[in-house]
C-alpha positions in Angstrom: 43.0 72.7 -17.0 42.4 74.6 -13.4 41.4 77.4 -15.3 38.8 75.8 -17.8 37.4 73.9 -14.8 37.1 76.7 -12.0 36.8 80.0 -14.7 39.1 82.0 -13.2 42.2 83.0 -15.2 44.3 84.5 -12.3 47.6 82.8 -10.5 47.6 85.5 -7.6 47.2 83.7 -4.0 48.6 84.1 -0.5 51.8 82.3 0.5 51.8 80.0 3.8 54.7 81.2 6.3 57.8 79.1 5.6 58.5 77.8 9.1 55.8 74.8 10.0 55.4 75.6 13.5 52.8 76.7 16.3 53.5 80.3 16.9 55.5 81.0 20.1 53.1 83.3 20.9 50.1 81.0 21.0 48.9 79.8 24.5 46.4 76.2 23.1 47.3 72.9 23.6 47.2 70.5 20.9 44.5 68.5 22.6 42.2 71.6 23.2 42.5 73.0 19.6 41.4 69.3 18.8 38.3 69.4 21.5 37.5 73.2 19.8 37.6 71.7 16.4 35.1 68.7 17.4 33.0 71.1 19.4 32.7 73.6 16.4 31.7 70.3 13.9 29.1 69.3 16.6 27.8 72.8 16.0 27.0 72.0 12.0 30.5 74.0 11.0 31.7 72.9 7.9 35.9 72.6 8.2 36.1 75.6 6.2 34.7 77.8 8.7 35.6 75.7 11.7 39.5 77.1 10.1 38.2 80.6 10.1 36.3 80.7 13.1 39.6 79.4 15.1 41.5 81.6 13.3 39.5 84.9 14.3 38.4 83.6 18.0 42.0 82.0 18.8 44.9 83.3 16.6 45.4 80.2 15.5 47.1 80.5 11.7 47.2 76.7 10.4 45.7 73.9 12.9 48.2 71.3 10.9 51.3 73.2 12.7 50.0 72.8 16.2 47.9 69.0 15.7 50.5 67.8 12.5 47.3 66.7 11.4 44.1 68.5 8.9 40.8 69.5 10.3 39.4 67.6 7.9 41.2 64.6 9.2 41.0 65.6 12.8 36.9 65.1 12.0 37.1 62.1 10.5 39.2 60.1 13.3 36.8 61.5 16.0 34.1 60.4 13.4 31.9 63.5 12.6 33.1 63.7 9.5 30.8 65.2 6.6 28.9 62.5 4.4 30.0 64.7 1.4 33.2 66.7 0.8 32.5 70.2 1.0 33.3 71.7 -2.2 30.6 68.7 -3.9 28.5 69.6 -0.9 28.4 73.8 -2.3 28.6 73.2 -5.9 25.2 70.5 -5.7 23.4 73.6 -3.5 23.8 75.8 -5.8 23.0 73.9 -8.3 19.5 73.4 -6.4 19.1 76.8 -5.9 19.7 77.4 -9.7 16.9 74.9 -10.5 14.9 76.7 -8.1 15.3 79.9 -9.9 14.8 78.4 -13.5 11.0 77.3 -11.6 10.2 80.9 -11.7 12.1 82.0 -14.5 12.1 79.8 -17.4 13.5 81.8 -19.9 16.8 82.6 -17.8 19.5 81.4 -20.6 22.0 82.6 -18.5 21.4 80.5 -16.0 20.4 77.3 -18.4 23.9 77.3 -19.5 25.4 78.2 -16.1 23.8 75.3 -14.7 25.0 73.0 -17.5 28.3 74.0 -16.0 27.5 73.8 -12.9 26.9 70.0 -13.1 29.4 68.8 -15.4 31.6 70.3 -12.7 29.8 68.1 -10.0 29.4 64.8 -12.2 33.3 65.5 -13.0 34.0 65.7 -9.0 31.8 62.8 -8.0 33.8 60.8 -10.6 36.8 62.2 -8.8 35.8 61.2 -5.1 34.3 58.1 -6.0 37.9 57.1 -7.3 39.5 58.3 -3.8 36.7 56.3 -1.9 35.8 59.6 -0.7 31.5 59.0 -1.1 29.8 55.6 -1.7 30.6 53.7 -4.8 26.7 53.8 -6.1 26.7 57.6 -5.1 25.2 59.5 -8.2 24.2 63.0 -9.0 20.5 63.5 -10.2 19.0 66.9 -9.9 15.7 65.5 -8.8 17.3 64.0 -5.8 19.9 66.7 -4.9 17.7 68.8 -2.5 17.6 65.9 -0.1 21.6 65.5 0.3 21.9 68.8 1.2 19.4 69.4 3.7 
């Protein structure tokens, strides 16, 4: 199934350190990493690349060993949440950006059937998310539309 949905057909990935801790050698309080975070998302940073950015600027490996908690969740209790989870959030711009491009070029088949894809991916994962309470009940994917939830 993960491979038919995401096209991929490799296992490889990296492997999280076994101990759950805060390094010893980092110097951040729990309360600070969680100001940084809120900071960052104030900034328009997705939690994705709040993750990276504290992760090159800080050392800071996994914010769920220092906080216990997810900076996804973390964002959500201080409310600054996004209004869309960020994988639907990607998949729907590039599916904009697809339609853009078939504008231009209408006879891109290619891209016809890659954008078929594309949003059978994001119908299946607003399905998904509407389940978990995750977006609106009524939310709904329509390609006329879509340019306006992501700008």
């Amino acid at each position: 199934y993960q491979r038919r949905v995401h096209g991929g057909s490799g296992i490889s990935a990296s492997a999280l350190p076994y101990r759950r801790q805060a390094p010893r050698w980092s110097t951040l309080s729990p309360s600070a990493i969680v100001d940084l975070i809120v900071k960052y998302s104030k900034k328009g940073m997705t939690p994705s690349q709040i993750g990276v950015s504290l992760r090159d600027a800080y050392g800071i490996p996994q914010v769920r060993f220092f906080t216990g908690r997810k900076i996804l969740r973390i964002l959500k209790k201080k409310g600054c949440g996004p209004q869309i989870p960020e994988d639907l959030y990607y998949l729907i711009k590039k599916a904009v950006s697809m339609r853009k491009h078939l504008e231009i070029n209408k006879k891109d088949q290619d891209c016809k059937f890659r954008l078929i894809i594309i949003e059978s991916r994001i119908h299946r994962l607003s399905r998904f998310y509407r389940k978990k309470g995750q977006v609106e009940p009524k939310f709904k994917y329509e390609s006329a539309k879509a340019s306006a939830l992501i700008s």
